[in-house]
N, C-alpha and C positions, 0 to 999 in steps of 0.2 A: 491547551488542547491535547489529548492524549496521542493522536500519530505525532504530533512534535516531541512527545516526551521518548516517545518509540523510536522515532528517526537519529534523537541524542544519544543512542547509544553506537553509533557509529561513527557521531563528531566529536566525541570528548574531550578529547585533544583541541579543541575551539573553542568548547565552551565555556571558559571559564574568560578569554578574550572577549566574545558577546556580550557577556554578560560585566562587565567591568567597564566597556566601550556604551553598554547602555546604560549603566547607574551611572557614569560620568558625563551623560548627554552628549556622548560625541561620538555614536553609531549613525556614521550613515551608510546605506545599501543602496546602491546604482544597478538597477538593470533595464531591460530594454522596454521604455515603455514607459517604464514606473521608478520613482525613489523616493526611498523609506528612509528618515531623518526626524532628527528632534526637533519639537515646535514646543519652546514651553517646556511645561514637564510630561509631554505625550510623544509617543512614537506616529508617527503617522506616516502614510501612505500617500505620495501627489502621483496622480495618477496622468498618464501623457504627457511626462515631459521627452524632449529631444534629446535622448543620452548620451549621444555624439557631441552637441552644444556643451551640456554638463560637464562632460569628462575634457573636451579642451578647455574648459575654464577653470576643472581643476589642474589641471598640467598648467596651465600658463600660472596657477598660485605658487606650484610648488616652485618652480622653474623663479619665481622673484624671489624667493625667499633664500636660496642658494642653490647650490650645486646638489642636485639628485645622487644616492647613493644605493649600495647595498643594503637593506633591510632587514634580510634572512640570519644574519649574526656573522661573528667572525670565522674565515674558514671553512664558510658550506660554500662559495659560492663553485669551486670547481666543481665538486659534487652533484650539485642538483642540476648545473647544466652537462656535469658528461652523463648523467641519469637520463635527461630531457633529449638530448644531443646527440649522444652515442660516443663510442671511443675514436681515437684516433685510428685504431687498429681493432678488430674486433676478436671478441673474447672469443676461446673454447667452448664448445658447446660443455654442458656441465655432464658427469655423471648421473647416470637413471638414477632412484630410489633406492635405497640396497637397505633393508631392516632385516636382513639375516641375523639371527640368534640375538634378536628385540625382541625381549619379555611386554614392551609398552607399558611398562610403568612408569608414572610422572605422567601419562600423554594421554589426552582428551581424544573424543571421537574427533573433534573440529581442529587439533593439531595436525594432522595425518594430511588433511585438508589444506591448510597452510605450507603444511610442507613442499605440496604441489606444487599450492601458486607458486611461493618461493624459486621451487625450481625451475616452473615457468618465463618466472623475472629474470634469471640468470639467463634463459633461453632466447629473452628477447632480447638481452642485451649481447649477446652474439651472436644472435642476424636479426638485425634491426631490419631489414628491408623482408621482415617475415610478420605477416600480421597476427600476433597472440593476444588474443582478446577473453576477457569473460563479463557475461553480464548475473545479474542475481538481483530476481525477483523481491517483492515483498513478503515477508514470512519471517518470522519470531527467528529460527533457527538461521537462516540463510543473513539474517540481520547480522545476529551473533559471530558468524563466521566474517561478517567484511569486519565486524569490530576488532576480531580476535586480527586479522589482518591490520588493521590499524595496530594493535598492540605491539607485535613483534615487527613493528616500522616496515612490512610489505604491502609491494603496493597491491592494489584489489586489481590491477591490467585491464580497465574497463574504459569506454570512449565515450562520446558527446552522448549518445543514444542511451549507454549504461546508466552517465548521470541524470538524464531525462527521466527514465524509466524509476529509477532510484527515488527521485524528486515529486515527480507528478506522474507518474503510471496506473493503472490500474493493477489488480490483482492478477498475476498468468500473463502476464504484458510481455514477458522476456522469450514464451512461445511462441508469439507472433515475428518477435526479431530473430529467432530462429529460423520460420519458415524461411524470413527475407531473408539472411544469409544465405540459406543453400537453392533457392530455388531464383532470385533475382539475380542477373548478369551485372555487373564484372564480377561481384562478391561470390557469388557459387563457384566463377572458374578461376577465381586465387585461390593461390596455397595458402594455408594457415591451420593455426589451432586456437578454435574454439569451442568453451566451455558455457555451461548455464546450469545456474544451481537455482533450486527450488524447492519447494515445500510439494507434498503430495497434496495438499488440500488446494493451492494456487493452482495447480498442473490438472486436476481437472478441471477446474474452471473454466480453464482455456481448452480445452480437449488435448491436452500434451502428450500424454503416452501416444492416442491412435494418432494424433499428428505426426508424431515421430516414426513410430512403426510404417506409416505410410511414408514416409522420403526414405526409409531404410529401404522398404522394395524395390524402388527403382533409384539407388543413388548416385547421382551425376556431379557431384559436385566435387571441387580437388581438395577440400580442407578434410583437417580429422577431427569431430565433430565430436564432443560428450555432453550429455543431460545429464545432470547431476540431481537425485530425488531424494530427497528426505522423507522416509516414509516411515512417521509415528501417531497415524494413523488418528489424528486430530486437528483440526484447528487450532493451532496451538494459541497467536496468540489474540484470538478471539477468550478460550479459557484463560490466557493470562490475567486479562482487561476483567473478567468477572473471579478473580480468584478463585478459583474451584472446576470442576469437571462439569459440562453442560454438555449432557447426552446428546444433543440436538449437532455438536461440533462435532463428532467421533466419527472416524470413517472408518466404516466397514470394508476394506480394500486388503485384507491380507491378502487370502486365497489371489486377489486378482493379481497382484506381482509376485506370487507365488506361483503362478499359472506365466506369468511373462518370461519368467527368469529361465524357461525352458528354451526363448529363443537365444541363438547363437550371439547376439550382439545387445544381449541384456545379460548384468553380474549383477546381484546383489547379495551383499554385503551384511548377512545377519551379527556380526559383531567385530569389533577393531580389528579381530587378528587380520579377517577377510578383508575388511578395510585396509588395514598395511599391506598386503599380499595385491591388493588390485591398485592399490596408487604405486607400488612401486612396478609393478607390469604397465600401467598405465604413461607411465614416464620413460619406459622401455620403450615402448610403442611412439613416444612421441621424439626419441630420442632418432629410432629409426627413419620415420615419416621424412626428418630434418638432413637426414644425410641420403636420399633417395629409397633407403630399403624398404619401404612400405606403404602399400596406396593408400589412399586417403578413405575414411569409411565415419559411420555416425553411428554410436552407441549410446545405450542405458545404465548409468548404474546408480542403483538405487538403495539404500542408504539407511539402516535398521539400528534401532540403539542407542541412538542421540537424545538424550535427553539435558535439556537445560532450567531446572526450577530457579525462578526469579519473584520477585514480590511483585504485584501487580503494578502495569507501567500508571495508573492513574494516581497510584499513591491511598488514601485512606480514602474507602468508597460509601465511609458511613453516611458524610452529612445527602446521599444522593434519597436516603430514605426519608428524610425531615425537606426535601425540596420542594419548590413550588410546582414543577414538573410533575413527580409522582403523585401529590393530591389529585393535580387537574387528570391523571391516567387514572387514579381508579374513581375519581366523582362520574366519570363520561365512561370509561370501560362500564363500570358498575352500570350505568342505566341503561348501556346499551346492549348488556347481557339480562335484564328481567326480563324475566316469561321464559327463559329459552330450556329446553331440556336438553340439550348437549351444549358441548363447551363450543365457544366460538374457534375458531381459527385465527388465531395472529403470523402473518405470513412476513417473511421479511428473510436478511440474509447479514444477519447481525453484525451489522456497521456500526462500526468504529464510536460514531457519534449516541449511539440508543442502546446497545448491548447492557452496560450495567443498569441502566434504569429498568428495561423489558424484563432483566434478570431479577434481580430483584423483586419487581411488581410480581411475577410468576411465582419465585420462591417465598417470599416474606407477605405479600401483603394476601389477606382473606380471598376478597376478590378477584384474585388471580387464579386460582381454584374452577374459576369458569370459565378459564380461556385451554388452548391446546397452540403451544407455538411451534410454526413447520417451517423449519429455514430452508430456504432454497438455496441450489448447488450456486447459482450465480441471484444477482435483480432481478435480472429476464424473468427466468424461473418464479421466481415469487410474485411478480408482476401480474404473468398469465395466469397463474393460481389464483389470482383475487379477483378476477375475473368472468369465473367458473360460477356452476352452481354451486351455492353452501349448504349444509346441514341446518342448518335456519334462515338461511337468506341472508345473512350477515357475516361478513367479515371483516379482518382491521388489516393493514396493509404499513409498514413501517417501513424509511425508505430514508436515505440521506438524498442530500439536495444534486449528487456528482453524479452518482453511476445507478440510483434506487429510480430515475426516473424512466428509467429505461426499458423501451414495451408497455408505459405505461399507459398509451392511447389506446392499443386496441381494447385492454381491458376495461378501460370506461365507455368506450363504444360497447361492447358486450353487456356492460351494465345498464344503461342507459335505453340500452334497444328492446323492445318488447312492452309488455305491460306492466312493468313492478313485476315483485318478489325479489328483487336485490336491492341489498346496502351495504355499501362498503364506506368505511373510514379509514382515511388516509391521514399520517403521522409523516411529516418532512419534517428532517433534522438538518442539522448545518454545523460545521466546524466553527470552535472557538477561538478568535481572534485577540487575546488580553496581553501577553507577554509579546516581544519579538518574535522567539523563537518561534513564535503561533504562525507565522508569518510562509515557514518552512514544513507546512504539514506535510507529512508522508504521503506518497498518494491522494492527493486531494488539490487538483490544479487551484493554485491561485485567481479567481474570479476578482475581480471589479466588485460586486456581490453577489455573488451567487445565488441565486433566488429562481431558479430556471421554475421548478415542480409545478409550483402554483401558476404560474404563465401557461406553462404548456399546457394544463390541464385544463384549464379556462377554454382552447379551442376546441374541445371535443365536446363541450357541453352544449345542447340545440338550443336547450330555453333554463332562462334567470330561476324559475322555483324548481331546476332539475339537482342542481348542488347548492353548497352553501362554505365560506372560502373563509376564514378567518388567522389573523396571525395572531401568537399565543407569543406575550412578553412578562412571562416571568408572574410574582403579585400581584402586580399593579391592574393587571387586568382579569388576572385568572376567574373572579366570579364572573363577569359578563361572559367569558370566552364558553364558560363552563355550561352558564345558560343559554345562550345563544346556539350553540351544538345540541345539547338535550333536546333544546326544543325541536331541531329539526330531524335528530334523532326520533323524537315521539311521534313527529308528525310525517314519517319516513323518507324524507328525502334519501333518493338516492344513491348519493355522492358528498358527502362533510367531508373537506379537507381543513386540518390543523396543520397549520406552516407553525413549527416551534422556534422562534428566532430564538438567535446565539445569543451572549450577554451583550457584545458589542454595539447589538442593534435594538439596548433595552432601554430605555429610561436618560435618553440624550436630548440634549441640546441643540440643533442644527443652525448654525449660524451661517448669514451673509455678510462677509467681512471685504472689506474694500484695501487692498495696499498700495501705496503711494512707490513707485520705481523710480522716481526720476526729478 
């Protein structure tokens, strides 16, 4: 799955242990709820077991087997517990920043950045009882930065919520643990510093700027707070995922933090030098905050110049144009576009799971020529857009099975009500489950199966020939799938959902197996 391949670049350092523990058949993952272990030659998932039971029955193996040890190697163990621990005596607070007569050669925009947290680390390890915290959203670049952290062995200073958000978040997720910080008790009235980095395309999503500028007006809270923006003024790694530039990801936001940077408690940063010059003010400020000299306050700084080109996380995106998927998009796009004299609208907010096929189909294939696609700033967005009136009565609606279902009721109620002249065709995707690591998708909660769209959608439908619901597996079905939709297509239905199941859920076996315990 491609957010797992996304998410590796921040575990590298692991992966090469996963991946050794799984060709050896002796991965297994415990967590609450569930554990992931080899059956055979398959990873699989048992789903409810009791993982308190589990894990004292792994301690009572280990415990016969001998005496429990160190694990971490020879020599770390004082280390990682006086790191976990704190000292016996607590350290100096570090010196601020000081890049006086720094040319910045050798040093990356995301070095200057490290350097912080770095100095951060050293800050919390002389007053541990001060909470310094950062969390970082999802987004190409803000990836980049916890990796580049991983590399120079710093820690990212992030908590149960950071990993959450990390793990299974949505996009803009790290806004919301913002607001909580400064505006819910006890956490608005601790001291602390914290940090939040982000992508400019994530940070609207979640309305981040006006969020923040609204707790900057009336700010009540004792921490000193920074939003950190990266603002290159694209999706970035939406255009990773399609190798190329897609006009559709570009965000037109110069002027607007051009227009920001005018207020008192927003810097940004048009190139390193300014980058050096405000992390090392930045660590002044935090140096102060720490020994009483400065009140606590929430700022902007926003983050121009970072570019990082990488080869696309999916790896070679040719065979997606010989797939069984892109036939079955343009035999039904195709029929569902005859007659029409403007191009349809394909609405969506190019998720992770459909961007290079959508990509593709628009760029390379004929038929694609007749469509016009309008990504929406969030689901929501795209959701109530397909709901609307269209330029032919037709539109397509692309959507992953996590967060694309979202708002999508009213707009089949809006479909549905009246007399005809709407049809809309919906496209549910799903994360691929093949390898382990599939297992750790980037933002994409781990589900049981995930299967919500089609359910939900089913309730807002009044009567059986109002839609028509089919799951789409690959070959093996694709002609029936193909004429089964056409036909309702021709005959207007309208509402046609295509659930496109994953590989996982293609062409299997379901077995009832009996095992003997005792």
């Amino acid at each position: 799955g491609t957010p797992s391949r996304y998410l590796s670049m921040c575990i590298k350092s692991q992966r090469g242990r996963f991946d050794t523990a799984y060709e050896e058949d002796r991965l297994v993952i415990l967590c609450r709820g569930v554990c992931m272990l080899p059956l055979g030659s398959q990873e699989q998932n048992i789903f409810g077991v009791d993982e308190e039971a589990v894990l004292k029955t792994i301690c009572r193996s280990l415990k016969a087997k001998g005496t429990v040890c160190w694990g971490h190697g020879p020599n770390t163990k004082a280390k990682l517990l006086t790191a976990m621990y704190g000292y016996p005596e607590h350290l100096a607070l570090p010196p601020p920043l000081n890049y006086a007569g720094f040319s910045g050669d050798g040093m990356h925009t995301l070095d200057y950045l490290v350097d912080y947290i770095k100095f951060l680390n050293k800050v919390q390890m002389a007053r541990p009882q001060e909470a310094i915290k950062n969390w970082y959203d999802t987004g190409l670049l803000v990836s980049v930065l916890t990796g580049s952290c991983a590399a120079a062995g710093v820690s990212v200073l992030t908590d149960s919520d950071g990993l959450s958000i990390l793990r299974d978040a949505s996009i803009g997720h790290i806004i919301s643990k913002l607001n909580q910080m400064i505006t819910v008790e006890p956490f608005s009235t601790t001291r602390g510093v914290y940090n939040f980095f982000i992508g400019d395309g994530a940070c609207r999503l979640n309305g981040g700027v006006e969020l923040t500028m609204h707790l900057i007006e009336n700010y009540k809270a004792k921490s000193m707070t920074t939003l950190f923006i990266f603002n290159n003024e694209k999706w970035a790694i939406e255009d990773n995922l399609v190798a190329g530039t897609f006009e559709e990801h570009h965000l037109y936001n110069k002027g607007f933090y051009e227009l920001l940077q005018e207020h008192d408690n927003v810097v940004l940063c048009a190139n390193d030098g300014e980058l050096r010059e405000t992390m090392a003010l930045l660590s002044q400020r935090v140096d102060k905050y720490m020994k009483g000299e400065m009140p606590p306050s929430l700022n902007i700084v926003v983050i121009r110049g970072c570019e990082v080109n990488m080869p696309p996380v999916l790896g070679d995106i040719e065979p997606i144009k010989n797939s069984s998927e892109m036939a079955m998009m343009c035999k039904v796009f195709g029929k569902f576009a005859e007659g029409c004299q403007h191009k349809i609208p394909i609405y969506g907010c190019s998720a992770f799971e459909y961007i290079q096929y959508l990509h593709i189909f628009l760029e390379e294939m004929p038929v694609g020529k007749k469509f016009q696609y309008v990504c929406g700033r969030t689901d929501i967005q795209a959701a109530h857009m397909c709901g609307m009136k269209q330029p032919e009565g037709k539109c397509i609606l692309m959507i992953n099975d996590v967060y694309g279902i979202n708002s999508i009721g009213e707009s089949i109620r809006s479909i549905l009500t009246g007399f005809g002249g709407k049809q809309c065709l919906v496209l549910i995707w799903h994360p691929t489950l093949i390898k382990v690591i599939d297992h750790f998708h980037l933002h994409r909660p781990p589900m049981v199966w995930p299967n919500l769209g089609p359910e939900l959608m089913k309730y807002y439908v009044r009567k059986e020939p109002d839609a028509v619901f089919v799951d789409f597996a690959g070959s093996q079905n694709s002609e029936r799938v193909c004429d089964t939709v056409n036909n309702a297509l021709e005959e207007g239905t309208p509402l046609v959902c295509i659930n496109v199941l994953p590989e996982q859920e293609r062409a299997f076996v379901s077995l009832d197996i009996r095992v003997k315990t005792g």
